[in-house]
N, C-alpha and C positions, 0 to 999 in steps of 0.2 A: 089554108095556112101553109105556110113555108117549113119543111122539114128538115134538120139537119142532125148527120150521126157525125160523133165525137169519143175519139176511140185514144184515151191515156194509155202510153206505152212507157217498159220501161224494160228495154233489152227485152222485147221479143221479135224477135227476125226470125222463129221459127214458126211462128202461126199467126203472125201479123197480117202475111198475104192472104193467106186463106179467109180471113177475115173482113178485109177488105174488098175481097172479088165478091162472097155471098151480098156484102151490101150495096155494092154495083149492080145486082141485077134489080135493083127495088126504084124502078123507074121515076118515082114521085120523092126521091131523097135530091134536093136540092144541090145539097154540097157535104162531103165529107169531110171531115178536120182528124189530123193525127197531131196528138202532143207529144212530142218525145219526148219524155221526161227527163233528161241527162241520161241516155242510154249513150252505149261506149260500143253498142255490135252496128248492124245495119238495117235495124229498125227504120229508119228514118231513107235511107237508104230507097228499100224496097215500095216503102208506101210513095214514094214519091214517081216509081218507074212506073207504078201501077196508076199513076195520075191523079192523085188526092193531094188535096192541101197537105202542109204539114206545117208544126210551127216546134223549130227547134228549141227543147230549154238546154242554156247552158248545165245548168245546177239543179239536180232533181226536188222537186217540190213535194215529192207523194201526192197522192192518187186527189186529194182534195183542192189543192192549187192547180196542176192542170187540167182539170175541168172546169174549174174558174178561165183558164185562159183560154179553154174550147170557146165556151160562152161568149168570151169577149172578143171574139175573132170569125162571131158569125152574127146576122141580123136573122136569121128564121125565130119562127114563133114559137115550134118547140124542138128540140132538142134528146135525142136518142144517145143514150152513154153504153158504151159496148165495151167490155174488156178485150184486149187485146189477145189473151190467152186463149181463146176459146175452142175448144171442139164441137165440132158438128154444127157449128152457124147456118143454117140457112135462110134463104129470101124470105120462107115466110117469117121466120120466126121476127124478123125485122119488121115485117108488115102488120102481127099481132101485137108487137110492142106499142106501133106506135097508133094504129088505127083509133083504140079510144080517148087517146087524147086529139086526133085531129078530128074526129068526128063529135068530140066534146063530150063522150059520153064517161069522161073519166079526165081527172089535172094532173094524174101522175098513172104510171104503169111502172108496175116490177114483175119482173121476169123471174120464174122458178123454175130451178132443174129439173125436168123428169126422166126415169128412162135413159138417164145419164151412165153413170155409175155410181155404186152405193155410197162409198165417200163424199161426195160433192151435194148428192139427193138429200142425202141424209142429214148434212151440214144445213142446205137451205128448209128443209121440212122442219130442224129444232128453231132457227132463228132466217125465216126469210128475207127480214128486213135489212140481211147484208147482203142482199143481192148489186154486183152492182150494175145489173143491165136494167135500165130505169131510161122510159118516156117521160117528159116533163114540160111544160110551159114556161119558155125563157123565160118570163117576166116572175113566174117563181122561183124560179134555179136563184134568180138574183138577190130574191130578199131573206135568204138565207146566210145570218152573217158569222165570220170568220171560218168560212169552209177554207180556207187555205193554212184554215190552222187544222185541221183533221185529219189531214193525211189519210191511212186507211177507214180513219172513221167518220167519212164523208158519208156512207150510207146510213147509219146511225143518226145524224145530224138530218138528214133528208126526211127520214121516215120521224122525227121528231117534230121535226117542221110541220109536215101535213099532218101529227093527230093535232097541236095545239092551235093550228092557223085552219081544223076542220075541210081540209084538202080532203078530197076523192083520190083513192088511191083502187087500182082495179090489179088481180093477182093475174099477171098471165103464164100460163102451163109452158115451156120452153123443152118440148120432146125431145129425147137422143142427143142430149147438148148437154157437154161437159165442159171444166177446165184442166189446162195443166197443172197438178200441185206443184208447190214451191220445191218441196222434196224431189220433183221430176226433172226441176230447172236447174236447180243446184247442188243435188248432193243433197245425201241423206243431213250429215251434219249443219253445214251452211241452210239447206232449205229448212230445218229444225230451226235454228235463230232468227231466219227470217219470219218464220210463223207463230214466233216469239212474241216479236217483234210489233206485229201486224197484232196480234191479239192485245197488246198494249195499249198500240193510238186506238182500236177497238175501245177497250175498256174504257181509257180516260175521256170518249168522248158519252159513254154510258152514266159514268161515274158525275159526269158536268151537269150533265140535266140535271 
């Protein structure tokens, strides 16, 4: 089966590349896609020097619309979602994401922090199901409907999907891999409303089930 990672961005051009070179080394990734989401720095920029697809949005859509547009701008069979933030990415951890879904022995993978830092750890150990590094089988990404209304609560909506539609879903352990917090990117204050924010489309997509 055909492999491709799909990496929504939105103004990060400080860990973008790094990100994009770990998944460069994962020989059997077909093709890479970066959605910029309406980012204003050089995001879009650098994934492109570094030779991956990109597909620019005008108007940012949140994190659930462009991975709808990842989707629809690649034919592989399944489909790896990588945040753009990431610390500590490496090859393998791209290679465990996706292996039991290409080997069939799982329709979806999520990725869990360990050994990260205790903020991020500790966030996915209370609710992993906001992970958003997730292996998945195009043809299911797709019959999930209105992800481009979820915005950050697109993982929410995923992990919904596969209990009620009986999806295999397999936990994979993601060592010494962390994220930037919002607080890191923006200020203490702005990154506070931004995680505001994010807990909201969170919430209301909890609150819809």
């Amino acid at each position: 089966m055909k492999a491709a990672v799909i990496i929504p961005a939105y103004n990060e051009e400080q860990t973008i590349g790094k990100v994009i070179e770990a998944v460069k080394q994962v020989p059997f990734i077909a093709e890479t896609i970066v959605i910029s989401d309406g980012s204003t720095d050089k995001t879009a920029e650098i994934a492109r020097i570094l030779g991956v697809k990109v597909v620019t949005l005008e108007h940012n859509l949140g994190k659930g619309g462009a991975m709808m547009v990842g989707v629809n701008n690649t034919d592989a069979d399944v489909v790896l979602f990588l945040d753009a933030d990431l610390i500590g990415l490496q090859p393998m951890h791209v290679v465990d994401l996706l292996l039991p879904v290409l080997e069939g022995r799982a329709e979806m993978t999520v990725g869990i922090f360990d050994h990260g830092r205790l903020a991020t750890d500790l966030a996915q150990f209370i609710a992993p199901y906001l992970s958003g590094q997730r292996a998945v089988k195009s043809q299911l990404f797709r019959q999930i409907s209105n992800l481009e209304l979820t915005r950050y609560g697109v993982e929410v909506a995923m992990t919904r999907f596969a209990k009620t539609a009986g999806i295999s879903v397999a936990e994979v352990e993601l060592r010494d891999m962390t994220h930037v917090m919002k607080e890191e990117k923006m200020g203490v204050v702005r990154g506070f409303v931004a995680r505001l924010k994010m807990y909201w489309e969170i919430a209301r997509c909890v609150t819809r089930g």
